[in-house]
C-alpha positions in Angstrom: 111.5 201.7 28.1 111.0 201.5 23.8 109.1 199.1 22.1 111.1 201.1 19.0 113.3 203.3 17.7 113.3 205.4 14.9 116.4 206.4 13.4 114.9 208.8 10.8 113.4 211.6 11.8 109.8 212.4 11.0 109.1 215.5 9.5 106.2 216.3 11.3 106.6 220.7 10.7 106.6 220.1 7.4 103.0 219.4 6.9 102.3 221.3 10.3 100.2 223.7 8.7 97.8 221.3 7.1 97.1 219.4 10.5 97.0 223.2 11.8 93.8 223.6 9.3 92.6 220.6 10.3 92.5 221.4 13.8 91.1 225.0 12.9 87.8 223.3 11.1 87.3 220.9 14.2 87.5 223.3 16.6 85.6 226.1 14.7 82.9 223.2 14.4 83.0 222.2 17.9 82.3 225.9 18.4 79.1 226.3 16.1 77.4 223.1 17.9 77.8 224.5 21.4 76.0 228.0 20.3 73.4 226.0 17.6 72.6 223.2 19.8 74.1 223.8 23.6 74.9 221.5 25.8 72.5 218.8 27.4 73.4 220.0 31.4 72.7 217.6 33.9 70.2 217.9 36.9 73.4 219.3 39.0 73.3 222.5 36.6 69.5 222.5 35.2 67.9 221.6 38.9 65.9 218.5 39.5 64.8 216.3 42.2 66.9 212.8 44.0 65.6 210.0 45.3 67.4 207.3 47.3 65.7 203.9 47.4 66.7 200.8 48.9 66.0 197.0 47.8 66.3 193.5 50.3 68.8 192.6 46.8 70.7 193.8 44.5 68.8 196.7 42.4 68.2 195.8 38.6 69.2 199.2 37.0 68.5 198.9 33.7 64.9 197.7 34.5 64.5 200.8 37.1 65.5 202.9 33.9 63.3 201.5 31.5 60.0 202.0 34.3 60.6 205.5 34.6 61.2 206.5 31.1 57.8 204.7 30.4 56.3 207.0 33.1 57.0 210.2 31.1 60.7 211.1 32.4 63.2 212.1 30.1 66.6 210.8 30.7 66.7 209.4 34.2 69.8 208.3 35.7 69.8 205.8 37.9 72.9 204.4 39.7 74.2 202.5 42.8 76.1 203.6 45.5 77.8 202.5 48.9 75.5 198.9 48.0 74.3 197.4 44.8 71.0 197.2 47.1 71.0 201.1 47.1 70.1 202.9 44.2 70.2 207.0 43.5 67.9 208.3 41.1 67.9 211.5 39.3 65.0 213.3 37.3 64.7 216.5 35.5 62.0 219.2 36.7 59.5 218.3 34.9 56.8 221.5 34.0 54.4 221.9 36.3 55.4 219.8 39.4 56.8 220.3 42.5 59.5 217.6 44.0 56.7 215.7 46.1 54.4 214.8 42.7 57.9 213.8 40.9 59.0 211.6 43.7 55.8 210.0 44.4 55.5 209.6 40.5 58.8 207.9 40.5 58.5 205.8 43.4 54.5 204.2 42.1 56.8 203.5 39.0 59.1 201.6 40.4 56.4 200.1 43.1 54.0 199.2 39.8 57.6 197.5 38.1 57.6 195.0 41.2 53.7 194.2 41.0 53.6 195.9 44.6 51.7 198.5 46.1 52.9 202.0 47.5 52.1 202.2 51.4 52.7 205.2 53.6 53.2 204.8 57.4 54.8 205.9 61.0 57.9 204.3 62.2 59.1 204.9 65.8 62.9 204.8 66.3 64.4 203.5 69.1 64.7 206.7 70.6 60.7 207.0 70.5 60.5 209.7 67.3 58.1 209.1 65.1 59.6 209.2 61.4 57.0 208.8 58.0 58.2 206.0 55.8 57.3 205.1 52.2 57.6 201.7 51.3 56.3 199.3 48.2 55.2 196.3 49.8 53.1 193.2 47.5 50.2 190.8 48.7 51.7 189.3 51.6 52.7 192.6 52.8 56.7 191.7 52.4 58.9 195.0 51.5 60.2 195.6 48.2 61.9 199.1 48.1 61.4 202.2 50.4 62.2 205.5 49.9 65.2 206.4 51.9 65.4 210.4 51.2 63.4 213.1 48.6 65.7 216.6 47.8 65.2 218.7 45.0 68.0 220.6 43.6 66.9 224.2 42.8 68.1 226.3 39.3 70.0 228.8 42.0 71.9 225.5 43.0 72.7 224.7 39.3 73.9 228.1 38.2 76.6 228.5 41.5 77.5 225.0 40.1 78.0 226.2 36.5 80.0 229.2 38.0 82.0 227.2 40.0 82.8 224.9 37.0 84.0 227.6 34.9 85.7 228.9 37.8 87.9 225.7 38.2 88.6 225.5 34.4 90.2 229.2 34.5 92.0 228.3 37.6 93.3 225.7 36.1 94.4 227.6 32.5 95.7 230.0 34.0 97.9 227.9 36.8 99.4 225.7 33.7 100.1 229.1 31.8 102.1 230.1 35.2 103.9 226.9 35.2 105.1 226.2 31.7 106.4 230.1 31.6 108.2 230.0 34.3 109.8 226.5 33.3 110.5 227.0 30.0 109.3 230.6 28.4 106.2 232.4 27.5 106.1 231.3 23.7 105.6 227.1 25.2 102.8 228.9 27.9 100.9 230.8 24.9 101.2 227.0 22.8 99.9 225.1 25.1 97.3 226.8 26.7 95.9 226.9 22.9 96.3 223.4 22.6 94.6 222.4 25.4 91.9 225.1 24.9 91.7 223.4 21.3 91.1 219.8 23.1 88.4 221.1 26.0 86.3 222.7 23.2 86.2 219.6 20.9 85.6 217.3 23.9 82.5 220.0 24.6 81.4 219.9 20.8 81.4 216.1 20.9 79.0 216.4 23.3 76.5 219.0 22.2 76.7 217.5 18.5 75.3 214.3 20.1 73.4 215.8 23.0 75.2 213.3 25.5 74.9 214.3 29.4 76.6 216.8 30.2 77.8 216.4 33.8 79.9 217.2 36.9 82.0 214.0 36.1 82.5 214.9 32.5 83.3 218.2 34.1 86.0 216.3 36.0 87.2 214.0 33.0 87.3 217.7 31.0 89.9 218.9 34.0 91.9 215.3 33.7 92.4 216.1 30.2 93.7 219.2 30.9 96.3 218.0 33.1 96.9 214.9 30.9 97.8 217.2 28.0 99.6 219.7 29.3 101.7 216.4 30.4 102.6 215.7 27.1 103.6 218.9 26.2 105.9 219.2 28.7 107.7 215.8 27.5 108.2 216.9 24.0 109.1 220.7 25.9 111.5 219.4 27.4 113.0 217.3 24.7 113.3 220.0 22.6 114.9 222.3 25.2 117.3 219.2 25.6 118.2 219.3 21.8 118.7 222.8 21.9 121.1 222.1 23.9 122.9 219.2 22.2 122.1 219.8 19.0 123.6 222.7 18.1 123.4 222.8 13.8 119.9 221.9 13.3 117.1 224.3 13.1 114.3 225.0 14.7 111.8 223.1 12.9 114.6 219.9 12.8 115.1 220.2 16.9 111.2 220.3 17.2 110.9 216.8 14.7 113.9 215.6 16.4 112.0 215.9 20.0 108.8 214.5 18.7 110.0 211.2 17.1 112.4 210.5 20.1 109.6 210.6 22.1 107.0 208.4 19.8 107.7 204.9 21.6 107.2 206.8 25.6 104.1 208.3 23.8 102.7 205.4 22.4 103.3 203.0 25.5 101.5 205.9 27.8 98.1 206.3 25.5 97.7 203.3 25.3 98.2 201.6 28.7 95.3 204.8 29.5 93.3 204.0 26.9 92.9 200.6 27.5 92.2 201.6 31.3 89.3 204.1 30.2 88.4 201.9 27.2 87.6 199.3 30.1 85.7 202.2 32.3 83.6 202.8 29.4 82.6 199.0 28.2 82.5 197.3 31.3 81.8 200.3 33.8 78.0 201.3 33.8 75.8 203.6 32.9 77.4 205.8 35.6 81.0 205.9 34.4 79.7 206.4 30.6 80.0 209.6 29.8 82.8 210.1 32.6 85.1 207.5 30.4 83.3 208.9 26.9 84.8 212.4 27.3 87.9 210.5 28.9 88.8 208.4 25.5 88.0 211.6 23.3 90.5 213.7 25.7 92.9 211.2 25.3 93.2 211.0 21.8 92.9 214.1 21.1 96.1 215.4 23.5 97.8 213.5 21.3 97.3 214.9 18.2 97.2 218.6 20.1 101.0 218.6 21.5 102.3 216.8 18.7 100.7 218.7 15.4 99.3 221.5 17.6 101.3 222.8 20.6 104.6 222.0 19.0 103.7 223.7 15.8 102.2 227.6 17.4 105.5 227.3 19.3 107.5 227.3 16.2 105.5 230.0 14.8 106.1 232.4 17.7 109.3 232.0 16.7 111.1 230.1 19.7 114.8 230.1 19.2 118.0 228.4 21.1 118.3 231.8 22.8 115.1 231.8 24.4 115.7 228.3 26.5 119.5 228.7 27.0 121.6 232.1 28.5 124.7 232.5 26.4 127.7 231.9 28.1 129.2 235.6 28.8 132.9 235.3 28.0 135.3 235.8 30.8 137.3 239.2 30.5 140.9 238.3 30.4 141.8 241.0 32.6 139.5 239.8 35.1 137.4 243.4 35.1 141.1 245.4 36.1 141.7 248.7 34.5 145.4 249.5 33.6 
């Protein structure tokens, strides 16, 4: 499917270099705001405590936010899950206190938000346990929100979750460096690896220039992009392997701009069609799926400048030839390999 076709050629090589230098600043900026300024981790890698609350309705998020932040916490997230009635809340460790002062600071927040009043009690199951409860209950003694579960995420936790993050993203590199030289040749492998390498740090730098959350869902979007890019490389790959084959007179850098504008319409219909999809995620998807669909539409974007102007371009200057994507025919001995 084309919404159009372009008959001409775009010479895309031809200014390859400049985008090249382009990319090179970006990514050399990206670089110096992740040592100057770091990333802001998380509570899954920095440590912090949970709390699971429950409401008789639907939870008002964005008030539940604004209560905590007035009681001193920095950056609490606050989202649903399973119910809209059931509400997980993050916080930082804050200096100085253990998990039980931060939860019961959290929960007299949210209790003081509803006028109500924090209450502490014995339930007995119907097996006969007795269980403490603590619930927010106002004048007439009618329930507003209980605390459903306290657990506090330690800094051990956070670092085997950093390790295993950066365990997945090599795991990853180096699978799609297997892959792509063992389907087309080492020179595409090296390309893309550094074009994708290019898009994860600048996604990263985004996110320490701006100190926005960095989590194990933007972790997640990070390894999306990854995969998403290394998809559009393979397209215009495979194209120019194609034209290789076809297109016998041209040269390199004329297969390359051959492969990239036959394959502008696919591109453009693809992006898009995601874009919109994590464009929505982001506008219409929460405080939870923010930063998720954030790193998502930066990933996006820039895959498609990195296998077009990027991937495509180191490939041409490792000097990929015909030779190395096609096996000459061997002529066949007229004598069929018979000595007279």
């Amino acid at each position: 499917m084309e919404f159009f076709r372009i008959h001409k050629d775009i010479p895309f090589m031809r200014h390859a270099l400049i985008f090249n230098v382009v990319s090179v600043l970006t990514f050399v900026a990206a670089v110096f705001f992740l040592f100057d300024r770091g990333l802001h981790l998380s509570i899954e890698f920095k440590g912090g405590t949970v709390l699971e609350v429950k409401y008789p309705q639907a939870a008002e998020l964005e008030r539940m936010r604004q209560s905590l932040s007035a009681a001193g916490f920095e950056h609490p997230e606050v989202s649903s899950f399973g119910t809209a009635s059931d509400v997980m809340i993050r916080l930082p460790i804050m200096p100085g206190s253990n998990s039980d002062t931060t939860s019961s600071r959290a929960f007299d927040a949210l209790c003081r938000s509803d006028q109500g009043t924090p209450r502490h009690f014995e339930e007995v199951t119907a097996q006969g346990e007795r269980i403490a409860r603590t619930a927010c209950v106002n004048a007439a003694g009618k329930e507003l929100v209980s605390l459903q579960r306290v657990e506090f995420v330690g800094p051990q936790v956070g670092e085997e979750l950093t390790q295993n993050g950066l365990n997945a993203l090599v795991m990853v590199i180096i699978g799609v460096m297997i892959y792509l030289a063992v389907r087309f040749e080492w020179k595409f492998a090296v390309a893309a690896i550094i074009a994708n390498l290019h898009d994860v740090v600048i996604i990263m730098g985004f996110f320490a220039y701006f100190q926005w959350e960095f989590s194990l869902t933007v972790l997640a979007a990070i390894l999306a992009v990854l995969g998403y890019s290394v998809n559009e490389s393979v397209v215009i790959f495979d194209r120019i392997r194609e034209n290789f084959r076809k297109q016998r007179k041209m040269s390199v850098h004329e297969v390359i701009d051959n492969a990239i504008t036959s394959t502008i319409s696919r591109t453009i219909i693809t992006h898009a069609s995601t874009e919109m999809s994590v464009l929505a995620m982001l506008f219409l998807g929460g405080p939870a799926l923010h930063y998720f669909a954030l790193a998502l539409v930066i990933g996006i974007l820039f895959s498609i400048y990195s296998s077009v102007f990027v991937a495509a371009a180191i490939a041409m200057w490792l000097g990929v030839k015909r030779e190395d994507l096609i096996k000459p025919v061997k002529e066949k001995d007229e004598t069929d390999g018979a000595v007279v």
